[in-house]
C-alpha positions as CSV (number, residue, x, y, z in Angstrom):
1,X,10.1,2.1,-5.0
2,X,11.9,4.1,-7.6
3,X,15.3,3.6,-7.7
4,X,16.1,0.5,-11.0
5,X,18.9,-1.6,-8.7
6,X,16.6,-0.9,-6.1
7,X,13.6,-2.0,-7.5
8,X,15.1,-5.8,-8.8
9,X,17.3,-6.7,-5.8
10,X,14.1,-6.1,-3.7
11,X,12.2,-8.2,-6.2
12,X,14.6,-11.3,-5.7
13,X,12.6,-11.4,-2.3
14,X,9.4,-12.0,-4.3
15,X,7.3,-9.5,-2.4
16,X,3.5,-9.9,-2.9
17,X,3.4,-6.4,-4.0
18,X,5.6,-3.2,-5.1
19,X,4.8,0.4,-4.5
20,X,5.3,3.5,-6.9
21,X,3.9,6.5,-5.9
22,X,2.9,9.1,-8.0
23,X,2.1,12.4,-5.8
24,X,4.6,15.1,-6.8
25,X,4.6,16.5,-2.9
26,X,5.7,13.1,-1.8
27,X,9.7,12.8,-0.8
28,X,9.4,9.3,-3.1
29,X,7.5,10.6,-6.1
30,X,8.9,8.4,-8.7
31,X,9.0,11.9,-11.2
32,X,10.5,11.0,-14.8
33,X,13.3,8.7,-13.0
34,X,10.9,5.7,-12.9
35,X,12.5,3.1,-15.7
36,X,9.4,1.1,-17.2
37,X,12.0,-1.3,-18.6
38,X,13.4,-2.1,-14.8
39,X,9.4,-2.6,-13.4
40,X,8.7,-5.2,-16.6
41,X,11.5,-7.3,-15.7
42,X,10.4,-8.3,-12.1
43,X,9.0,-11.6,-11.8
44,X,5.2,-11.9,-12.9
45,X,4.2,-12.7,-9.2
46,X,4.7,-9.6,-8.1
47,X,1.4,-7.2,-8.6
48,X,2.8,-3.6,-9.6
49,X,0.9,-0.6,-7.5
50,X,0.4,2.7,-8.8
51,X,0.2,5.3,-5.9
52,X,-2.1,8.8,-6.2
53,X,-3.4,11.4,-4.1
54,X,-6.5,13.3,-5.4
55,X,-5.3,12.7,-9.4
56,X,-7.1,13.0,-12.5
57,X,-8.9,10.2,-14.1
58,X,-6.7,10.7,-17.3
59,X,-3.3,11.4,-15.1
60,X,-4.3,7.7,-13.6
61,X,-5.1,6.4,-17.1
62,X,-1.8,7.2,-19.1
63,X,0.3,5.6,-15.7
64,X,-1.3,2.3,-16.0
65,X,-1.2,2.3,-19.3
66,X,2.6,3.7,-19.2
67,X,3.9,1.1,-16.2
68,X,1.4,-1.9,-16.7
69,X,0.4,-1.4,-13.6
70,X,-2.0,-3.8,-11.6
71,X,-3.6,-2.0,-9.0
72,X,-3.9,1.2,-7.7
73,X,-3.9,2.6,-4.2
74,X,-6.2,6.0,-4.3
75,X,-4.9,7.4,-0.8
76,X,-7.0,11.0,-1.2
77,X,-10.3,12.0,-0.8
78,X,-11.7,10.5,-3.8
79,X,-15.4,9.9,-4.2
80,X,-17.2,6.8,-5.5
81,X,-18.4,8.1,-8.3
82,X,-14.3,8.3,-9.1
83,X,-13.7,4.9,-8.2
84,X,-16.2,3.8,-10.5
85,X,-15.0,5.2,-12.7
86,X,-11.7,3.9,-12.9
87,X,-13.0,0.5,-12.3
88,X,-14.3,0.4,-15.6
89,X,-11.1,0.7,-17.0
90,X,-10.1,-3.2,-15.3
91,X,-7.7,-1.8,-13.0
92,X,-8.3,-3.2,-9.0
93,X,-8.6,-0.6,-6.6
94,X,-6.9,0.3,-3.0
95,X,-8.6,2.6,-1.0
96,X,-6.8,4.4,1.4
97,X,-8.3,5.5,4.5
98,X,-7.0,7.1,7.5
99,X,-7.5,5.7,11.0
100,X,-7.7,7.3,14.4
101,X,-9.9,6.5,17.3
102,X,-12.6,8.4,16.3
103,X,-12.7,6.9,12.8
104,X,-16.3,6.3,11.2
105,X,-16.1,2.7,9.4
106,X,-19.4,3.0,8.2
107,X,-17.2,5.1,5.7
108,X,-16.6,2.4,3.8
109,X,-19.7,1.3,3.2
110,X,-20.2,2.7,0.2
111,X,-17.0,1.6,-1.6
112,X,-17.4,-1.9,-1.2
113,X,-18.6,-2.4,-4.6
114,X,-16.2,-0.8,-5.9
115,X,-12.9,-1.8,-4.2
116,X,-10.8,-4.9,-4.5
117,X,-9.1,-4.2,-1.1
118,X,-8.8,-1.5,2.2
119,X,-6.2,-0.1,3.2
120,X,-5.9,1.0,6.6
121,X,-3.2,4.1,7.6
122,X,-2.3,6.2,9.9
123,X,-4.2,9.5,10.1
124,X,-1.7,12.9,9.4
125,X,-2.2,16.1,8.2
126,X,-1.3,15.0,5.4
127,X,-1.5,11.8,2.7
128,X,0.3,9.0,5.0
129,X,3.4,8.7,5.5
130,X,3.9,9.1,9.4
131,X,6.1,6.2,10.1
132,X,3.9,6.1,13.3
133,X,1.3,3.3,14.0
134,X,-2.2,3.9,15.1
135,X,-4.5,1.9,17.7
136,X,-4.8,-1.7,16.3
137,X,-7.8,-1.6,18.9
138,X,-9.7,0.0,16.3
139,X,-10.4,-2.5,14.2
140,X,-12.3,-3.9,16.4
141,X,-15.1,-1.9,14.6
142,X,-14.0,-3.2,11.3
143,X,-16.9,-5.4,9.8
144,X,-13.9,-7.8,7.9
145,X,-16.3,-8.1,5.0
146,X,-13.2,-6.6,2.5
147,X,-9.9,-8.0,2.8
148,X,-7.7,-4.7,3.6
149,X,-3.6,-3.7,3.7
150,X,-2.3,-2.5,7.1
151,X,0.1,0.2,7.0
152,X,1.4,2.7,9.3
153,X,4.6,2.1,11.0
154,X,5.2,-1.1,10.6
155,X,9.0,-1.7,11.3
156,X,11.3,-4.8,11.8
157,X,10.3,-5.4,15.7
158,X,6.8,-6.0,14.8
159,X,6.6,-9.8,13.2
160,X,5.9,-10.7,17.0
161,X,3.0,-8.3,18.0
162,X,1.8,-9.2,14.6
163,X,1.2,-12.4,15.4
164,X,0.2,-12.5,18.9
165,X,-2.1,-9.6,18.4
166,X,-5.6,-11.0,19.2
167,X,-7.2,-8.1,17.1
168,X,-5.5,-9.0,13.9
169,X,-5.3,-12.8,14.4
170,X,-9.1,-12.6,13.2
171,X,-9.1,-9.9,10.5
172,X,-8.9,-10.5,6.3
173,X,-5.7,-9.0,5.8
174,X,-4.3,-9.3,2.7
175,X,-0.8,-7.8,3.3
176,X,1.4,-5.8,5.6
177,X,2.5,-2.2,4.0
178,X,5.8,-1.4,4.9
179,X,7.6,1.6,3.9
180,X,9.7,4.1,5.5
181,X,10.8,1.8,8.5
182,X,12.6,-0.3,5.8
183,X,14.8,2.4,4.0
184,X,18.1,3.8,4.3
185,X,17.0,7.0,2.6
186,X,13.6,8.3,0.6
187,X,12.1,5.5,-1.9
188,X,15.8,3.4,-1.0
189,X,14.8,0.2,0.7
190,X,17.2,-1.5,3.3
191,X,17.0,-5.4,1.0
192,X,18.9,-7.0,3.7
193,X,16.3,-5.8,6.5
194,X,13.1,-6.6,4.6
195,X,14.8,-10.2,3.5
196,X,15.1,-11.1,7.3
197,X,11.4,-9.5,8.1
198,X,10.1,-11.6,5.3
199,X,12.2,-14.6,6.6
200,X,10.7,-13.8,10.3
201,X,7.4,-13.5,9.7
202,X,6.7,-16.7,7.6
203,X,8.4,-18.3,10.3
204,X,6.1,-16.9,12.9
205,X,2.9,-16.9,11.0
């Protein structure tokens, strides 16, 4: 998100969660635009996510600090040692990590003391941000010991694959990351198409 009439028509719909990505080489870098006023006035339920790629601890620091911000998402190669770090500072962690079939999950082991959630994407040659879904099958491998987002592609027609999927029926996952297939243009959600998504997947689920 990034865009103020944006950002609080979407938040009528009460999402679980609301995106801002900070990564100057992404096409939805919220830059200088991003109104701090606009992101305090949506409703308390909705947990405020902070976005980087390979950032400094003190870049991180001064957005949290700046936005209130409840989480971040840390969708580079950080280590650890970083995420440790940054735990200290009472701020719950998304790790990003970028799935194809040849994906190692034992990966993750060594964040799981350090994370609040997963999050599972589509692998690129760059940060996310295909559009495209990878192999569900995957997960298969996933141990489900940390609750985890699921992004990558996720678009409009999925609600039923969702929830007939046999894979997912059985996995912790804490929310579905939708992006790109929802907007009209870069960081400009489509409100009417994620109200009716919202609308069809509480009825199917």
């Amino acid at each position: 998100m990034k865009y103020d009439e944006n950002i609080q028509e979407l938040g009528v719909l009460l999402p679980d969660y609301m995106g801002f990505i900070f990564f100057e080489k992404s096409s939805r870098f919220v830059g200088e635009t991003l109104n701090r006023d606009a992101l305090q006035q949506l409703p308390k339920s909705i947990k405020k996510v902070g976005v980087f790629v390979n950032a400094s601890e003190e870049y991180i620091a001064h957005q949290i600090d700046k936005y209130s911000l409840d989480l971040i998402q840390l969708h580079g190669n950080e280590t650890v040692d970083f995420c440790e770090t940054l735990k200290k500072k009472n701020i719950a962690i998304i790790k990003a990590f970028q799935m194809d079939s040849t994906f190692n999950f034992q990966k993750l082991k060594p964040y799981k003391k350090t994370v609040a959630y997963f999050l599972f994407d589509t692998k690129t040659d760059g940060f996310g941000g295909s559009g495209k879904k990878f192999n569900w099958k995957i997960l298969q491998q996933y141990d489900n010991e940390i609750s985890f987002f699921l992004s990558g592609g996720i678009s409009a027609e999925d609600v039923l694959e969702i929830k007939n999927n046999p894979i997912l029926k059985n996995l912790k996952i804490e929310s579905l990351d939708i992006n790109s297939r929802f907007e009209t243009a870069p960081a400009m959600k489509n409100v009417p198409l994620i109200s009716e998504f919202i609308k069809q997947l509480k009825n199917e689920l």
